[in-house]
C-alpha positions in Angstrom: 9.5 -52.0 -10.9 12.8 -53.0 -10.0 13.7 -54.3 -14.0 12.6 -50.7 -14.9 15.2 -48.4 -12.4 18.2 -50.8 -13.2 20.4 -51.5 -16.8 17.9 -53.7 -17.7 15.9 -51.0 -18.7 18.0 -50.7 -21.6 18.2 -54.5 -22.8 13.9 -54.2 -22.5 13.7 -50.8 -24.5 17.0 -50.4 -26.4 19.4 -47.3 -25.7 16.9 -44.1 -26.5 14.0 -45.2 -24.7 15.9 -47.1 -21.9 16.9 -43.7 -20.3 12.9 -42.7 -20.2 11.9 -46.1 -19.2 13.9 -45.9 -15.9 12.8 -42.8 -14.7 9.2 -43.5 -15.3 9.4 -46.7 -13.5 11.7 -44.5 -10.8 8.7 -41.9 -10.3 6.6 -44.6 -10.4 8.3 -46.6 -7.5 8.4 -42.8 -5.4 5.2 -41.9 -6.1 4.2 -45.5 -4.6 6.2 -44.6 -1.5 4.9 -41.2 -0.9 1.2 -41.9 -0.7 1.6 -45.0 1.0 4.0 -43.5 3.9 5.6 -39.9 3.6 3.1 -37.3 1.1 2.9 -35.2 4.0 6.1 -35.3 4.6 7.3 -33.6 1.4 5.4 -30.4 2.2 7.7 -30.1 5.4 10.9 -30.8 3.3 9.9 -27.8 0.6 8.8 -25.7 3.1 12.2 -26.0 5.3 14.4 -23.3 2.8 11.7 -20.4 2.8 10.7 -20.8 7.0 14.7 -20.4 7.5 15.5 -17.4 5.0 12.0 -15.7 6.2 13.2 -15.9 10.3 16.8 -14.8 9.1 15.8 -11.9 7.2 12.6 -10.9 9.8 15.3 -10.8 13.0 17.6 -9.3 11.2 19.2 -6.3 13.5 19.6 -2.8 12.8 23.0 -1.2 12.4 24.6 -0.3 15.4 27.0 2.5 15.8 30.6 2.2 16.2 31.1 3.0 20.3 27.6 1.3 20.9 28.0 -2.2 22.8 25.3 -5.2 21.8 22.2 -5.0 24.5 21.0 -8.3 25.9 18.1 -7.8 24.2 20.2 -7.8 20.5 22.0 -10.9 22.0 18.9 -12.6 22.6 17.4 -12.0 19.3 20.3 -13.1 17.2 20.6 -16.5 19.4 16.7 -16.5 18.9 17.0 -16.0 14.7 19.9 -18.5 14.9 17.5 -21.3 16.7 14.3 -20.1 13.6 16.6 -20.2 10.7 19.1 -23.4 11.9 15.9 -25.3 12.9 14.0 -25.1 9.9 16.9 -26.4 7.9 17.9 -29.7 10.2 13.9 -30.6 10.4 14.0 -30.2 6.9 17.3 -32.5 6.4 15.6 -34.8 8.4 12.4 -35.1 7.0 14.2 -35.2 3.4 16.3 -38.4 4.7 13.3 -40.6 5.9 11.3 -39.7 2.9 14.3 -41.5 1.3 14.5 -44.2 4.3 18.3 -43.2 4.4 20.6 -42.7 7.2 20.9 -39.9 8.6 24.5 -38.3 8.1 26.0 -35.7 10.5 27.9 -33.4 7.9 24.4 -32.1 6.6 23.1 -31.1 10.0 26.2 -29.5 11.3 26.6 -27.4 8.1 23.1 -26.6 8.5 23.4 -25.2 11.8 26.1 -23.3 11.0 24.5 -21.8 8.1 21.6 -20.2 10.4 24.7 -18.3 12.5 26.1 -14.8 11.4 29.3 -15.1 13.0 29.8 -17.7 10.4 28.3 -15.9 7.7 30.6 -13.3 8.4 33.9 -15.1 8.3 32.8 -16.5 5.4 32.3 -13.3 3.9 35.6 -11.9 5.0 37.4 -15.2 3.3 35.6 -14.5 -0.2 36.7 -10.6 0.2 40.2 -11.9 0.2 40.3 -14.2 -2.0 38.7 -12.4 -4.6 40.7 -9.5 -3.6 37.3 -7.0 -2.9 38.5 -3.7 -1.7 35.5 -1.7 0.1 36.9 2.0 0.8 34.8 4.2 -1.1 31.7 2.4 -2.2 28.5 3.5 -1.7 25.9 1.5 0.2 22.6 2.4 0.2 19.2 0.1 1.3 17.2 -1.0 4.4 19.3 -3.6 6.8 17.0 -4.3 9.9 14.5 -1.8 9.0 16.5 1.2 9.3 17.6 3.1 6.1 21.6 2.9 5.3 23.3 5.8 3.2 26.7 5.6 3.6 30.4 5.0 2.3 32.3 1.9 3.7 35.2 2.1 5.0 37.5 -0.8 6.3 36.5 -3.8 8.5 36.2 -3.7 12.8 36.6 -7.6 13.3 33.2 -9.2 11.3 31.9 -6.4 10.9 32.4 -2.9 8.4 32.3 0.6 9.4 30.1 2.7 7.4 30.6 6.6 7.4 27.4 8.4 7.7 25.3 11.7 8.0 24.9 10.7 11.7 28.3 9.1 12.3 30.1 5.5 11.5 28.0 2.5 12.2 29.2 -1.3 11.6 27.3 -3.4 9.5 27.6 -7.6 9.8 30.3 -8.4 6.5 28.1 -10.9 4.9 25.1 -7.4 5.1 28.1 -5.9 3.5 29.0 -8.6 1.0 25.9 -8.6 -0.1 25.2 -4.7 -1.0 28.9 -5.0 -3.1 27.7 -7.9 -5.1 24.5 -6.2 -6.0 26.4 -3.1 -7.2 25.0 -0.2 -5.6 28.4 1.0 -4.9 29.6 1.3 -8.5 26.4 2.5 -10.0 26.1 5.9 -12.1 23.9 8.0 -13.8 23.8 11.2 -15.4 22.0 13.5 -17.9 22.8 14.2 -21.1 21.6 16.7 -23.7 21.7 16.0 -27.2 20.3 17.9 -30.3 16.9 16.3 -31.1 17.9 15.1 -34.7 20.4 12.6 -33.2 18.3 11.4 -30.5 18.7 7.8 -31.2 22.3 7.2 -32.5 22.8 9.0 -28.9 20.7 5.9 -27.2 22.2 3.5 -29.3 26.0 4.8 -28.5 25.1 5.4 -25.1 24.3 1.3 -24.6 27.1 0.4 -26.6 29.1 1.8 -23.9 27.0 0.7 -20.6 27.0 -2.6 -22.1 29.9 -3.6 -23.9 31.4 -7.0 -25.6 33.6 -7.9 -23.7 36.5 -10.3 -24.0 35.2 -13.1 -21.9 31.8 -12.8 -23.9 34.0 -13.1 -27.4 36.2 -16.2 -25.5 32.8 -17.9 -24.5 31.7 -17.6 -28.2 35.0 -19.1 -29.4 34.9 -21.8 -26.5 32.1 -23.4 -28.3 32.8 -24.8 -31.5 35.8 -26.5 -30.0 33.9 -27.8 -27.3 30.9 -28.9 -29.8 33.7 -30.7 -32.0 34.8 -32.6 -28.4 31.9 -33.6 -27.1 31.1 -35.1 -30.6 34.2 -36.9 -31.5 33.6 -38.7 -27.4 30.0 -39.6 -28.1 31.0 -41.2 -32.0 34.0 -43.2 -30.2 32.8 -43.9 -26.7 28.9 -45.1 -26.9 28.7 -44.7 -23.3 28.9 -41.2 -23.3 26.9 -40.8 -26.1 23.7 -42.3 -24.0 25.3 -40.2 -21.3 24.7 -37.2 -23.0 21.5 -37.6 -24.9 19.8 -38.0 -21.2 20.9 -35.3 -20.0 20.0 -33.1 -22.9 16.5 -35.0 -22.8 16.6 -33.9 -19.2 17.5 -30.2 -19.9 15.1 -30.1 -22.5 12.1 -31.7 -20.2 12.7 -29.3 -17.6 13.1 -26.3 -19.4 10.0 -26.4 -21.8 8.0 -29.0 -20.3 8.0 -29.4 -16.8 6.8 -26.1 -15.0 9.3 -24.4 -13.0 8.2 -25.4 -9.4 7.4 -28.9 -10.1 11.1 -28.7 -11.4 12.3 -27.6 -8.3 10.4 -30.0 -6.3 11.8 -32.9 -8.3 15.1 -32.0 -7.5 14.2 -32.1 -4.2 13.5 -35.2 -4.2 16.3 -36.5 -6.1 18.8 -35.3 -3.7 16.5 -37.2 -0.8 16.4 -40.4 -3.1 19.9 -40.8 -4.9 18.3 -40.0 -8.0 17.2 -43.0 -10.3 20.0 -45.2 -10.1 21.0 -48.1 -12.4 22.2 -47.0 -15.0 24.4 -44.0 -16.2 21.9 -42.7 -18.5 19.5 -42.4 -15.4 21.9 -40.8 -13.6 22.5 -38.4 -16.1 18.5 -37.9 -16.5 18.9 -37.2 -12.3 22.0 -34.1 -13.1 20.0 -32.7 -15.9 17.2 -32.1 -13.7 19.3 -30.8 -10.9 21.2 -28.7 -13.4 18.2 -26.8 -14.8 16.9 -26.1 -11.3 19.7 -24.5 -10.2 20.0 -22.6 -13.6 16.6 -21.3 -12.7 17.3 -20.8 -9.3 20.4 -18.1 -10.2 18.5 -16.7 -13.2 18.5 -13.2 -13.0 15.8 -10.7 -13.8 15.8 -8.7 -17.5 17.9 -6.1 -17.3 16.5 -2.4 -16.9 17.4 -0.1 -20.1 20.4 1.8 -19.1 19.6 4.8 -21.6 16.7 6.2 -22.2 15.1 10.0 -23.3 13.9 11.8 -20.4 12.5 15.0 -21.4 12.6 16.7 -25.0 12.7 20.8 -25.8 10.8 21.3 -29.3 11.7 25.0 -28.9 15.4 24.5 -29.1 15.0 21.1 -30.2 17.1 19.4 -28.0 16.6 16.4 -25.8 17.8 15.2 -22.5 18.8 11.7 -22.1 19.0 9.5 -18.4 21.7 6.6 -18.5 22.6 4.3 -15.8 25.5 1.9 -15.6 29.1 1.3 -14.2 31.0 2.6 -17.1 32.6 6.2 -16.5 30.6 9.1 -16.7 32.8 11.3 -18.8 33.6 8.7 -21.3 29.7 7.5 -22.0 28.8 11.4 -22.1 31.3 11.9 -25.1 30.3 8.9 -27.0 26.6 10.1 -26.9 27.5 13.0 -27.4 29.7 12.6 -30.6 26.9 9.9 -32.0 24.1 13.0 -31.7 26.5 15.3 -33.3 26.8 13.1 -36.2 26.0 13.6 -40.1 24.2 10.8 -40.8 22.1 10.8 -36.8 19.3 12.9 -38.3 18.4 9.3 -40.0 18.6 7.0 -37.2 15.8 8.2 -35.8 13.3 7.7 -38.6 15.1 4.4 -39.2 13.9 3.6 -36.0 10.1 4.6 -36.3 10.1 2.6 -39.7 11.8 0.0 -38.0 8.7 -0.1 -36.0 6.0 0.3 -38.5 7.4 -2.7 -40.4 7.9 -5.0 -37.3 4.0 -4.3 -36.9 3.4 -5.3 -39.9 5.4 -8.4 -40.3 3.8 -9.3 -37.0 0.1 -8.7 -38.2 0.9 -11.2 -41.3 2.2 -13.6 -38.8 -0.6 -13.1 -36.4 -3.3 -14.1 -39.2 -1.3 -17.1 -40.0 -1.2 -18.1 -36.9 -4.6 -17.8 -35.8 -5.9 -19.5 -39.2 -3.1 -22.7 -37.9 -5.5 -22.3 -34.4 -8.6 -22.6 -36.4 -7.7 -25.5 -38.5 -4.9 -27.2 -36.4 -7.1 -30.9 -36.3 -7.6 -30.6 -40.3 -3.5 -29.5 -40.9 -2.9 -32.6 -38.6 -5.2 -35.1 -40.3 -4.3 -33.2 -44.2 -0.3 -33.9 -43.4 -1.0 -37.8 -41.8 -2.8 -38.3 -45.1 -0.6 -36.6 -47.2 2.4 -38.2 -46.1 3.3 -41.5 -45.9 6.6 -41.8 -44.4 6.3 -41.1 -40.8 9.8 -39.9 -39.9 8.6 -36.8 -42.7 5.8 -36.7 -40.1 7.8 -36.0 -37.1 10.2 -33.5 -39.1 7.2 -31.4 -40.0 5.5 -31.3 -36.8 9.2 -31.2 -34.6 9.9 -28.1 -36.9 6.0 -26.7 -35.8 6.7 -27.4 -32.4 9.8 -25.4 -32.2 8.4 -22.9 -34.6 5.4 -22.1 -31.6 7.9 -22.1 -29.0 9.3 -19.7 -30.0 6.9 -17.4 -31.2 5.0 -18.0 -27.4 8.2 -16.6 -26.2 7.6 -13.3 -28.3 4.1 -13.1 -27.8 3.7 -12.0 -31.8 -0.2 -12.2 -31.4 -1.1 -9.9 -28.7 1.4 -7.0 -30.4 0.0 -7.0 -33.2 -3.1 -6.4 -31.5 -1.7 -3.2 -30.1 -0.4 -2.4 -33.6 -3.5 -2.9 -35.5 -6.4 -2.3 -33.1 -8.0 0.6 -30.9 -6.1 1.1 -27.5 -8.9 -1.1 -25.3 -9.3 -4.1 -28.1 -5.3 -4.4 -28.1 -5.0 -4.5 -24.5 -8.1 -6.6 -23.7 -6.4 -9.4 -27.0 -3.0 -9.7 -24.4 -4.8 -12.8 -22.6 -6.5 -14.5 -26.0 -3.2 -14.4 -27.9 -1.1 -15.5 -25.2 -3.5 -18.4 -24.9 -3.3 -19.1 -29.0 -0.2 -19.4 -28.6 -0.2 -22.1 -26.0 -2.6 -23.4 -28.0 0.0 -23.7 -30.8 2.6 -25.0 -28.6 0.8 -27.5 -26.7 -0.9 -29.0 -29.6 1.8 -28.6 -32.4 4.1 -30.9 -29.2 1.7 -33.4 -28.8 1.3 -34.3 -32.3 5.2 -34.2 -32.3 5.3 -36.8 -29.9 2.5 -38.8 -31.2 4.9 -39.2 -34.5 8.2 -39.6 -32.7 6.3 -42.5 -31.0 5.1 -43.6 -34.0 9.0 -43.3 -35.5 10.7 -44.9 -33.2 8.9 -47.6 -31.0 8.1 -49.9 -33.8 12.1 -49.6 -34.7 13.5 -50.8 -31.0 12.2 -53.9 -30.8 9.7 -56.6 -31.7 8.2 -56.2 -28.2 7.1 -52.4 -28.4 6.4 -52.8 -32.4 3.1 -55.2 -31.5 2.4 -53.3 -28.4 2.6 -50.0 -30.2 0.1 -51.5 -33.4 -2.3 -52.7 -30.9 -2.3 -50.8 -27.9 -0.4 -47.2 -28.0 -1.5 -46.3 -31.3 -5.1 -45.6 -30.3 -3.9 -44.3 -26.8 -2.1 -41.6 -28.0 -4.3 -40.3 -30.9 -7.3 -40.1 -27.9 -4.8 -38.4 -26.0 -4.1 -36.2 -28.7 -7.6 -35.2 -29.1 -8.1 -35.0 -25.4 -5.5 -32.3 -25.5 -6.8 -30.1 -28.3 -10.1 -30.1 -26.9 -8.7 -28.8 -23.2 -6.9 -26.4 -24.9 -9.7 -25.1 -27.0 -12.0 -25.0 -23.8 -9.3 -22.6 -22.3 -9.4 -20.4 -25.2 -13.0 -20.1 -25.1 -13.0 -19.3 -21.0 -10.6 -16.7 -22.0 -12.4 -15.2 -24.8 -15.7 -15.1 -23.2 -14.2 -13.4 -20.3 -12.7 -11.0 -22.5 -15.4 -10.2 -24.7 -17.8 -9.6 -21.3 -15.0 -7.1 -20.6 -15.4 -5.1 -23.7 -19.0 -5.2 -23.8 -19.4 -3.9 -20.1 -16.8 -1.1 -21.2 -18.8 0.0 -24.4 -21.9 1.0 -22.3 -21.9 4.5 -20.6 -19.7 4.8 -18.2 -21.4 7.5 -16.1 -25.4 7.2 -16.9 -28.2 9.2 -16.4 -30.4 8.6 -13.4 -33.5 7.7 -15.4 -31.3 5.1 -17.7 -29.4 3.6 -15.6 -31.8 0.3 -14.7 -31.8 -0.2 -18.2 -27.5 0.0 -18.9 -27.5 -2.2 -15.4 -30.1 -4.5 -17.0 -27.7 -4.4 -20.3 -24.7 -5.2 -18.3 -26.5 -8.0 -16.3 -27.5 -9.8 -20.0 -23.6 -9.1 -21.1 -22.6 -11.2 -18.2 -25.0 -13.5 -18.2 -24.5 -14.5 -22.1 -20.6 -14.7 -21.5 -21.2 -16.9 -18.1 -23.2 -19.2 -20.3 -20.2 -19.4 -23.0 -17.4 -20.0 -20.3 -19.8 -22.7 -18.7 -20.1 -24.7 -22.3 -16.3 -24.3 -22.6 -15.6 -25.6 -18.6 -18.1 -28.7 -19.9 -16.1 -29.3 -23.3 -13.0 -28.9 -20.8 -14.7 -32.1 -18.3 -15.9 -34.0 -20.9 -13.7 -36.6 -22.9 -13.1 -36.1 -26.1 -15.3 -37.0 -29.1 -19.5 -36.2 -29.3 -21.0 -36.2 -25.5 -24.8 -36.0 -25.3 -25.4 -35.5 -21.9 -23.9 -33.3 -19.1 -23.9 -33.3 -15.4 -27.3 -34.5 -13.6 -28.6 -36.4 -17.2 -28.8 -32.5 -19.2 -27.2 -31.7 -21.9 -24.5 -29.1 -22.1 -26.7 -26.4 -23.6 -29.3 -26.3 -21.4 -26.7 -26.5 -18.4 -25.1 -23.6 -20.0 -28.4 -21.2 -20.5 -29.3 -22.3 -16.7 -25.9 -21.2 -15.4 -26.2 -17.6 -17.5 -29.6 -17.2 -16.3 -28.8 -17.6 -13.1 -25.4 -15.5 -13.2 -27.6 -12.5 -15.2 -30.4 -12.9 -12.0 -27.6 -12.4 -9.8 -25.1 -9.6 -11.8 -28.6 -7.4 -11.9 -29.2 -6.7 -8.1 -24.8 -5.9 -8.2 -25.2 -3.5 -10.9 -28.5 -1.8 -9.3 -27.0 -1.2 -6.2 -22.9 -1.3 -7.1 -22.5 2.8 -5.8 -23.9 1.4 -2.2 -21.3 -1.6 -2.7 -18.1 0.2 -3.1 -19.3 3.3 -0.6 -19.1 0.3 2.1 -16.0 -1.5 0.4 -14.1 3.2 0.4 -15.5 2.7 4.1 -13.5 -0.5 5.2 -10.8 1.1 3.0 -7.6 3.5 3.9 -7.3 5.3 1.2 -8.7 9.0 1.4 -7.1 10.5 -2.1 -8.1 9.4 -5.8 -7.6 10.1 -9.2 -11.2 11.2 -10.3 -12.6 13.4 -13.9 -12.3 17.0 -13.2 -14.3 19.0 -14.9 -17.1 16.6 -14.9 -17.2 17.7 -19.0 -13.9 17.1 -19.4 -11.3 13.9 -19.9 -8.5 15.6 -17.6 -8.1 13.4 -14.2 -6.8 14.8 -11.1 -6.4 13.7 -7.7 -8.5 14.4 -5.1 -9.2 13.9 -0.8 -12.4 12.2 0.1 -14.2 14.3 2.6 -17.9 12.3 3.3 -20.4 10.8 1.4 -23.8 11.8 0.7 -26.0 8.7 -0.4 -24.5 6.7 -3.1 -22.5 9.7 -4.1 -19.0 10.5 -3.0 -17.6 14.1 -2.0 -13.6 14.6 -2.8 -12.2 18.0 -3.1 -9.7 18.2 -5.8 -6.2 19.1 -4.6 -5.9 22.8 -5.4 -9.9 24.3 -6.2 -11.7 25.5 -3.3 -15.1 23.8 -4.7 -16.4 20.1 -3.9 -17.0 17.5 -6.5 -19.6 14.4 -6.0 -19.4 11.8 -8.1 -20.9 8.4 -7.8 -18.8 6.0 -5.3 -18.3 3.2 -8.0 -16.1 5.7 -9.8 -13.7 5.2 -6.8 -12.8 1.5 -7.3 -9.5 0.8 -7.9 -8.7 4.6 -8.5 -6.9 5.1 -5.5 -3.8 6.9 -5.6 -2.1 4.4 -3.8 -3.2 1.6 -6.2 -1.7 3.6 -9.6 1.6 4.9 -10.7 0.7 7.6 -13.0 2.4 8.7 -16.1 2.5 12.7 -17.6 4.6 13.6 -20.8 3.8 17.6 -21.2 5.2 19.0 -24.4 5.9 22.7 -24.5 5.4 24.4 -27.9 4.3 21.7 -29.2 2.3 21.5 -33.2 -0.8 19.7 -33.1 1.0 16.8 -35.5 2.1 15.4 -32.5 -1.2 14.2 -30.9 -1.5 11.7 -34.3 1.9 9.9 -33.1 1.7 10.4 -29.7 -1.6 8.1 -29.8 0.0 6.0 -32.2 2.9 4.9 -29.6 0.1 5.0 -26.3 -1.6 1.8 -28.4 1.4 0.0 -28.5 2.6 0.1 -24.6 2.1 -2.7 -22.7 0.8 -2.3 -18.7 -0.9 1.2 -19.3 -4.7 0.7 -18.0 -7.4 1.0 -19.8 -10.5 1.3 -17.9 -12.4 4.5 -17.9 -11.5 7.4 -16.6 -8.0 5.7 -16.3 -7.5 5.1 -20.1 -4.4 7.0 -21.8 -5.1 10.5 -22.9 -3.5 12.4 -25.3 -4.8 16.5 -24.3 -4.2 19.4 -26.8 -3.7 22.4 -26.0 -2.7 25.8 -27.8 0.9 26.1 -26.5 1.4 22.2 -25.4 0.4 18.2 -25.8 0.0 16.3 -22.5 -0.2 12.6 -22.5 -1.8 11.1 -19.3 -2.0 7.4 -18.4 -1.5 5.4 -15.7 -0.1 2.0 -14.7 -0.1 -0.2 -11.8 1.6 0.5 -8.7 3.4 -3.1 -8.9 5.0 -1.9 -12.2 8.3 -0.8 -11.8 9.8 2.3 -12.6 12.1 1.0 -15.5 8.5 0.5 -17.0 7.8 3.6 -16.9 10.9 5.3 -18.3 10.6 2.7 -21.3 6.9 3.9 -22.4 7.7 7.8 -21.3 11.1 7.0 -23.7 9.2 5.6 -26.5 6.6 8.6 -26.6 9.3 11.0 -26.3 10.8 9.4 -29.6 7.7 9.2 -31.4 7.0 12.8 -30.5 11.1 13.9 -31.6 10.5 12.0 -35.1 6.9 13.8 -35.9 8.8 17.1 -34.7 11.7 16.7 -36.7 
């Protein structure tokens, strides 16, 4: 293992597979280590970052106010969350050090108890402040420090600490608590309503993030930095060869990580780089050992998408107007008058329905896409064996199937299957294909690599040496075409667990929803056989999944896979049946246990309209709730209560005044094509008509956030302005 992790890696397997070869034989070598000494050890090192934030962040103190003196209560708690936080990080050091049977060095430990103490934090905050020049008078802080809500203006510092000016008088806040609300930018935010004639609705959203996010000169001098740089690094790898291996392992790396390796195993890799030296020997190793590093810290300081900064708020069909909501740091005045003088435009009237066709073709294009690509999912095995025939010249080969693997990367990033779904398919189908395309795609991706892979093996081991040309003919070649097959037919297996679990979905949701007493054994009964037939499709598929690849005659205990799959639906129908006899006595016991005494239930019982409503008692399997507002009770059955509690949902209302009834067409139109909205009954989106007004009603999840929200309540309101206009 030692020839592997040194430069004679490279003599063995030639300079592009030299690089690969030494970190392979380098995890090989750790992994050896770790189970024969250390494995358990490596849970303490990962663990030793989220113990310390979590005891530095759950002692954290409240603010104090200005003539108040620290307690020795507050003292002993912040030497208390300086012992947590410090700890965690030196007993991880240490742990990370003899799983690399290193010496231990004092630097890390001393910096590492530091790091736990606010004093430090604080002059470390004031240094950056200067340095960088950050003036605090007259920014606003608002958030939660210690529990306690902080609304405030800062002011100037009190030693380490700031004076905030309050409602309730000047506290002090620690610097680094300080730091950190500046460098978040709730000081410089702003937002403000706008109101713009309907017509010109869009050129006034498109203006208005023009100016909240605008091309700056350091983006333009990035843009410019990189050709010369490109042309650089070039000209070093053509005339130093050194630096060409350099930097083809560390873009190998960098690739690996970033598409390959899932995020947390990346970060636990670079873990244990830093506790191992990385795998030394050669440069291209080390290189292999910063390319990992780099990408984990690229994913460590990724931030979240950004929220839209302009969107339509509210919309007047009588005076045909509408009002839009921005948010950014630009000023105020300026970004009103931009929006402003886009709306009031000649040519806005047209951005609008530019933008609605926009749409309609992106669905389209996406539809044609989506059938090619499920018709690639279908016959992916006879498109591999077809071009393997076809063509003769293998590096061909690898260009058509590297060109198919980037090709399905990128079209897994856009997820072009599950919206064209919503574009072309009822409300419930579109939502319920979101897990089925996702997995296509994967499918795609996965599959479409592999067989990229097998070919670049295929390419390039015969043509590095003798040695790897007989071992490749003999050995490899048969390796990698059953691993090849293993992976299509694991990734098929998962396709079909989704589907199945999808389909049960949809079948359970076409039966009534609310039966009548003396048919309701018979839609339980219907419901039982739905889940049953489904169970015994997802148990095939988790066989195909355990099974290796090629015919299998015989499953677990000597059966074969069909008759293990009708015993497991069988069984799963026998045991769904008693569930969906009895499921109103199941969730009156599970509202019991419960703390939630509101929901969202149908009201009239005739009607689609869903209000909320207190629980007052039950009676039987029925539940009694008194919608807020009408003096009379409502019972209902007590399943109708699961997951309808108002604390579980964040609803969603659009109410159109004066509105035509051509708006109810659109409106349901742009409800298929949201993403999050739910879509079980009596939850799904609604689109209400009225005689004076339209209402839309849906509702979302309470985890959603509230940017989601203005982005679907935005693109109704723009599909209701162009249908108006």
């Amino acid at each position: 293992m030692q020839v592997m992790t040194s430069d004679r890696a490279l003599k063995l397997m030639g300079p592009w597979f030299g690089p690969l070869g030494s970190l392979g034989g380098w995890m090989m070598e750790l992994m050896s280590v770790l189970v024969r000494h250390h494995a358990f050890q490596l849970l303490l090192v990962l663990s030793a970052l989220p113990v310390s934030r979590f005891a530095f962040l759950a002692l954290e103190g409240s603010p104090r106010a200005a003539e108040q003196r620290r307690s020795l209560a507050d003292r002993f708690r912040e030497l208390l969350r300086w012992v947590l936080s410090s700890g965690s990080l030196v007993f991880g050091i240490i742990g990370a050090w003899n799983l690399g049977s290193r010496s231990l060095q004092w630097p890390p430990l001393v910096f590492a108890v530091l790091v736990g103490c606010q004093t430090f934090q604080n002059v470390l905050a004031r240094a950056f402040m200067a340095i960088h020049r950050i003036q605090l008078r007259g920014k606003q802080v608002k958030g939660f420090v210690g529990g306690q809500l902080v609304n405030g203006t800062l002011q100037d510092f009190q030693g380490l600490e700031v004076e905030i000016l309050t409602e309730d008088g000047t506290l002090l806040l620690p610097a680094m608590t300080a730091l950190r609300f500046v460098k978040r930018g709730t000081g410089t935010m702003r937002s403000g309503l706008v109101t713009v004639p309907m017509a010109g609705v869009q050129a006034a959203l498109d203006a208005g993030k023009k100016a909240l996010e605008p091309n700056t000169k350091k983006q333009k001098i990035k843009k410019l930095l990189v050709i010369p740089l490109a042309l650089i690094l070039a000209f070093a790898i053509k005339s130093r060869p050194p630096v060409g291996r350099f930097a083809y392992a560390f873009a190998a790396s960098m690739y690996l990580s970033a598409f390959v390796i899932p995020p947390p195993l990346v970060l636990v890799l670079a873990v244990i780089i830093f506790s191992f030296g990385g795998p030394c020997g050669s440069l291209s190793s080390k290189a292999i050992a910063l390319g990992v590093i780099v990408s984990s810290v690229k994913q460590l300081l990724q931030k979240p998408p950004a929220k839209p900064p302009v969107s339509c708020a509210g919309l007047d069909l009588e005076k045909e107007t509408a009002t839009l909501l921005w948010q950014g740091k630009a000023d105020a005045a300026e970004v009103e008058a931009k929006m402003q003088e886009a709306a009031s435009d000649d040519k806005a009237g047209a951005s609008l329905k530019k933008h609605q066709k926009k749409l309609r073709v992106k669905g389209a294009v996406f539809s044609l896409l989506s059938l090619i690509l499920l018709t690639g999912v279908v016959l992916w095995r006879p498109f591999v064996f077809s071009v393997e025939e076809a063509v003769g010249k293998v590096a061909i080969r690898l260009v058509i199937f590297g060109m198919c693997a980037g090709l399905s990367l990128r079209l897994l990033q856009y997820a072009i299957i599950p919206q064209a779904a919503r574009f072309a398919f009822p409300s419930a189908l579109g939502a319920l294909c979101a897990g089925p395309g996702k997995t296509a795609h994967w499918l795609l991706a996965v599959n479409s690599r592999m067989a990229a892979a097998a070919a670049a093996s295929a390419f390039l081991l015969p043509q590095v040496g003798l040695l790897q040309k007989i071992l490749y003919h003999t050995q490899m070649a048969q390796q990698i075409e059953w691993l090849d097959a293993w992976v299509f037919q694991i990734s098929t297996a998962y396709l079909g667990c989704v589907l199945s679990v999808q389909v049960a979905k949809f079948l359970r949701r076409q039966l009534p929803w609310r039966p009548p007493q003396l048919v309701a054994p018979v839609v339980a009964l219907s419901k039982a056989i739905t889940v049953g037939t489904c169970g015994a499709a997802l148990a095939r598929c988790i066989l195909l999944a355990v099974g290796s690849p090629g015919p299998s005659s015989a499953g677990p205990f000597g059966a074969t896979p069909g008759a293990t799959s009708i015993t497991v639906g069988v069984l799963l129908a026998v045991l769904a049946l008693p569930c969906f006899l009895a499921r109103n006595w199941l969730h009156r016991l599970a509202c019991v246990f419960s703390s939630s005494s509101s929901f969202w239930i149908r009201f009239p019982a005739d009607s689609t309209r869903v209000v909320p409503a207190r629980l007052l008692r039950f009676r039987g399997p029925r539940a009694v709730l008194r919608p807020f507002g009408a003096p009379e009770e409502v019972e209902v059955p007590a399943a109708e209560l699961k997951g309808a509690s108002r604390g579980e949902l964040r609803p969603l209302r659009v109410t159109l005044s004066g509105a035509k009834q051509q708006l109810s067409g659109p409106l349901r139109a742009s409800l298929k094509q949201q993403v999050g909205l739910l879509q079980r009954p009596p939850l799904q989106p609604q689109v209400h008509v009225a005689e004076d007004s339209v209402q839309v009603s849906a509702f979302l999840d309470r985890s959603a956030p509230l940017s989601q929200v203005r982005e679907i309540k935005s693109a109704l309101l723009l599909a209701a302005a162009e249908a108006a206009s």
